[in-house]
C-alpha positions as CSV (number, residue, x, y, z in Angstrom):
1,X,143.4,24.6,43.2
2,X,142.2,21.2,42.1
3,X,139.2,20.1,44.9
4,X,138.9,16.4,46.3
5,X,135.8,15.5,47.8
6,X,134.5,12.4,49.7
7,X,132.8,9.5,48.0
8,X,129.8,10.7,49.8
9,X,129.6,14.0,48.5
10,X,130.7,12.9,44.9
11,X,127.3,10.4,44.9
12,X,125.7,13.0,46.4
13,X,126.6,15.6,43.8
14,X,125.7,12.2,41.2
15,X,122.2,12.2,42.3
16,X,121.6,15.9,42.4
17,X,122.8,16.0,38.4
18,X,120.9,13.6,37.3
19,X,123.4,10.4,36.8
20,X,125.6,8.6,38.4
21,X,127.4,5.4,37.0
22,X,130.1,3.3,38.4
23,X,130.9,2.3,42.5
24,X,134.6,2.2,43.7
25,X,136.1,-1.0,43.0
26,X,138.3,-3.7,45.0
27,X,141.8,-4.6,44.5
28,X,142.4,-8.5,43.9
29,X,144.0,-8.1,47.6
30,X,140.3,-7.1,48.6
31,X,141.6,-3.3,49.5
32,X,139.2,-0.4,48.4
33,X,140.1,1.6,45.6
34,X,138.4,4.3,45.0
35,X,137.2,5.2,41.2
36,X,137.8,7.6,39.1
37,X,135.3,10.2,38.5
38,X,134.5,11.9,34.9
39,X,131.8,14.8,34.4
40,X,130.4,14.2,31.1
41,X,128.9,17.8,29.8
42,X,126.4,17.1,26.5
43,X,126.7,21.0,25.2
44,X,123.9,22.9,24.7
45,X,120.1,22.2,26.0
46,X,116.8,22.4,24.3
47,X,116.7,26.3,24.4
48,X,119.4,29.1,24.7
49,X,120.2,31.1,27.2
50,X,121.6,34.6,26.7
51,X,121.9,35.8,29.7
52,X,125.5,36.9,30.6
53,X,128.1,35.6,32.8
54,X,132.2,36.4,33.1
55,X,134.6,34.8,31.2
56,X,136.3,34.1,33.9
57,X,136.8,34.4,38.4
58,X,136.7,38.2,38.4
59,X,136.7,39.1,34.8
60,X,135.0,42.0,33.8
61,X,134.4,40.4,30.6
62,X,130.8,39.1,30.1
63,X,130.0,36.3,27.4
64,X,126.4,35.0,27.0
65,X,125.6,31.8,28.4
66,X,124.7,29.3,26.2
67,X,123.9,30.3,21.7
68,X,122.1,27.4,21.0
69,X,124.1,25.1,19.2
70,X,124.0,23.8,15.3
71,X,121.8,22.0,14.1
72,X,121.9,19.0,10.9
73,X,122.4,20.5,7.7
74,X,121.0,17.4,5.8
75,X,118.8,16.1,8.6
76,X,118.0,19.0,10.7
77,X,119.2,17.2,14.2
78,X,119.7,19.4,17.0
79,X,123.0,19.1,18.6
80,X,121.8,19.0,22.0
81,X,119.7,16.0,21.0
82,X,123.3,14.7,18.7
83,X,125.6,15.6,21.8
84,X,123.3,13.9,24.8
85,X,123.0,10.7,22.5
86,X,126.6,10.0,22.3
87,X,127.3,11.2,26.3
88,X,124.4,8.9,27.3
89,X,126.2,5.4,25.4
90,X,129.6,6.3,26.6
91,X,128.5,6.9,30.4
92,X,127.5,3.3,30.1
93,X,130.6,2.2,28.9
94,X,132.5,4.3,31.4
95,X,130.5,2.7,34.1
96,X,131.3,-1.1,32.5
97,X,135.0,0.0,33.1
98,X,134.5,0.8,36.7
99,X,134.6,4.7,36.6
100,X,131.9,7.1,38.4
101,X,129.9,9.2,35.9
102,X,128.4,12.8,36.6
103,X,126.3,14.2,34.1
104,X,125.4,17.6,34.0
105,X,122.3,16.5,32.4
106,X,120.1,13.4,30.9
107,X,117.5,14.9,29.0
108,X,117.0,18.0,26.8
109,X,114.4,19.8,28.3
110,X,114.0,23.6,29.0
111,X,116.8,26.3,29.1
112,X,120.9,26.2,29.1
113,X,122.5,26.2,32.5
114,X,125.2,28.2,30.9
115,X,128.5,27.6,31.4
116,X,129.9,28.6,34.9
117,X,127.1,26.1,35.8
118,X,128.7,23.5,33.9
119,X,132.2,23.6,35.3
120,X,131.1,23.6,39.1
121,X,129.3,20.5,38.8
122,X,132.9,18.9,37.5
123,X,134.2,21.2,40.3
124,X,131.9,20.0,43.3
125,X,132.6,16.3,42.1
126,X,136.5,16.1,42.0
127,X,136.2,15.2,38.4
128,X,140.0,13.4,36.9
129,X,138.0,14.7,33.7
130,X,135.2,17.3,32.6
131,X,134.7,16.1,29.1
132,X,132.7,18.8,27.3
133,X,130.9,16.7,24.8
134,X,129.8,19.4,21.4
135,X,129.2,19.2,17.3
136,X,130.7,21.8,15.1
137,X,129.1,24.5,12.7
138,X,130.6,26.4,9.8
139,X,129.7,28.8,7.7
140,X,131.4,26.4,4.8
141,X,130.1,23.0,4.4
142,X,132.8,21.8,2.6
143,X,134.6,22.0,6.1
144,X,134.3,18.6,8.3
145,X,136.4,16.5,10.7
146,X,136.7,15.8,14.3
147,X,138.7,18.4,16.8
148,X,139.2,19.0,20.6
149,X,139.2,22.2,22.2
150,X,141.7,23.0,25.5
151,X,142.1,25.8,27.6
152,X,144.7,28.0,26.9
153,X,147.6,28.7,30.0
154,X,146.5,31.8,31.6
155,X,147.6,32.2,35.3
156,X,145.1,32.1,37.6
157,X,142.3,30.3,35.7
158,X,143.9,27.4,34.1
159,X,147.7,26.9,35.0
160,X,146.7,24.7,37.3
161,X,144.8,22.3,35.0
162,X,147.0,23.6,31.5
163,X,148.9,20.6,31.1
164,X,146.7,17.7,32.3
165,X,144.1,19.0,29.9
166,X,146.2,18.8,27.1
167,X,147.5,15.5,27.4
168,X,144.0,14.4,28.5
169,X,143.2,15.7,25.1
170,X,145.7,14.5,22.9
171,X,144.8,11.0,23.7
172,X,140.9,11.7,23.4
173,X,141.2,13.3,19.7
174,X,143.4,10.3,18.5
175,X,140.9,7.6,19.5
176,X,138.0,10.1,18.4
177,X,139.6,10.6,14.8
178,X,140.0,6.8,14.8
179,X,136.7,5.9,15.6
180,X,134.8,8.1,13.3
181,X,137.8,8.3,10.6
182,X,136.5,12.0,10.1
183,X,139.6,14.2,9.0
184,X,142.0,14.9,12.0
185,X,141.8,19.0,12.8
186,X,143.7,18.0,16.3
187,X,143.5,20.6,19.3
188,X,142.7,24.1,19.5
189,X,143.8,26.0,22.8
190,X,140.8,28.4,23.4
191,X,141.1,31.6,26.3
192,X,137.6,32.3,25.6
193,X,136.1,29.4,26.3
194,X,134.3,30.7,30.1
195,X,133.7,26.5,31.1
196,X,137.2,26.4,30.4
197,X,138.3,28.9,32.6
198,X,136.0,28.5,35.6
199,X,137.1,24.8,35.7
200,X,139.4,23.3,38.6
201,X,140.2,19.8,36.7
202,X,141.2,19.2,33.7
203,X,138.8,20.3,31.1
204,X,138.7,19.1,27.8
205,X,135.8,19.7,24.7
206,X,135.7,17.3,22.1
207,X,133.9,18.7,18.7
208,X,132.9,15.4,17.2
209,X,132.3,16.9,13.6
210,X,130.7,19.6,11.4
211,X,126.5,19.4,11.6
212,X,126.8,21.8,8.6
213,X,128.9,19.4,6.8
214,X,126.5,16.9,5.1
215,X,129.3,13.8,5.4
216,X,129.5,14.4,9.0
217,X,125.9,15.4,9.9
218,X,125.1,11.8,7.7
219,X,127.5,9.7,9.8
220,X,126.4,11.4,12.9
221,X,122.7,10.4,12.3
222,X,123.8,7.1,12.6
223,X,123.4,4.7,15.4
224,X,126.5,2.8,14.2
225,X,128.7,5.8,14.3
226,X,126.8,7.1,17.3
227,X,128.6,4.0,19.3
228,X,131.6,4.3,17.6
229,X,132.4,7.7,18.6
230,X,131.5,6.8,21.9
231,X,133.7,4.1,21.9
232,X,136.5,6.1,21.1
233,X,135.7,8.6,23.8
234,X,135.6,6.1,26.0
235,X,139.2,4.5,25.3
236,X,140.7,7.9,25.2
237,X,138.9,8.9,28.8
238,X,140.4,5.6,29.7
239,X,143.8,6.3,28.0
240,X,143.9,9.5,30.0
241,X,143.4,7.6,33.4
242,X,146.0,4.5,32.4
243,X,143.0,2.2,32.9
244,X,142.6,-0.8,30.8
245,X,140.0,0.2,27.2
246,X,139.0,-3.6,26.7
247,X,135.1,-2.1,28.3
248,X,134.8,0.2,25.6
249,X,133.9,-2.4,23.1
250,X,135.2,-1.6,18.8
């Protein structure tokens, strides 16, 4: 079941995490409106954790908490250091359009929260989106482009959240493709995926591109692309919310 909380506990939750962007906003009639709220989750931190925790509520199923992440094949970036970049310029262009940011973290600093973590902060704040925000590795560097993971419908975990996930994500992976013109792999629907299925909003997990591949881990390293992808998962955050993209900027 999808929680609500009050604007009090959502700015509490906001200072507890870290970050908080965005204040409710006014109708031109001067009525209070409150905004939305999106958890932005950079992946990863600056060490693993592997410690285990269940897949899912009551799963005997164990997966470790957090492997580490990839790093830049061509210019050794860490993709907790890539992912928290991007988060940090789009919760700034989130909070220009009016909407309340949560992150589950500002800095890369110390060990993974892990997973279960992850998803009750976007639990506890009422998110209308847990954007899971992750760079891609491959065995292959020849393999690039720009995906979004979504949980898979499995009764129980994600049936409540199935189908506003997947629409949330279909708008999210178009802008992204746009804005980084990477090659378009579109969505993946993942069971195994534990913030996934201890989420109670719709959860979405954007892999931006391939650090092993040396085109994408180039135009990653980027500050130019660095915006534009966060742009782009700005106006498709927006998109998903059917609020105006003209704060997202090109």
């Amino acid at each position: 079941m999808r929680v609500v909380r009050p604007l009090a506990a959502v700015l509490a939750t906001c200072v507890v995490v870290g970050a908080c962007a965005g204040a409710p906003g006014a109708s031109p009639a001067g009525a209070r409106v409150e905004a939305p709220t999106v958890v932005i989750d950079p992946g990863h931190d600056l060490r693993a954790n592997l410690a285990t925790e269940p897949i899912g509520p009551g799963s005997t199923i164990r997966k470790i908490k957090d492997g580490g992440g990839t790093r830049g094949v061509v210019t050794g970036i860490r993709e907790a250091d890539l992912v928290l970049a991007v988060s940090l310029r789009l919760r700034r262009l989130l909070a220009r359009a009016d909407v309340r940011v949560v992150m589950t973290r500002t800095r890369t600093a110390g060990v993974s929260m892990g997973n279960v973590a992850r998803a009750r902060i976007a639990n506890r704040a009422g998110a209308d989106l847990f954007l899971r925000v992750h760079a891609d590795g491959h065995t292959d560097p020849r393999v690039r482009g720009s995906h979004t993971l979504v949980p898979a419908l499995r009764r129980g975990w994600t049936d409540d959240v199935y189908a506003e996930s997947r629409r949330a994500a279909t708008l999210v992976q178009r802008e992204l493709v746009r804005a980084t013109g990477f090659p378009d792999r579109g969505l993946t629907e993942r069971s195994d995926i534990t913030g996934f299925n201890w989420a109670n909003v719709p959860a979405i997990l954007v892999e931006m591109g391939f650090m092993t591949s040396p085109a994408d881990d180039r135009a990653l390293s980027r500050p130019a692309m660095r915006q534009r992808v966060a742009a782009g998962l700005c106006r498709g955050v927006l998109r998903a919310l059917a609020r105006p993209v003209a704060a997202c900027g090109v």
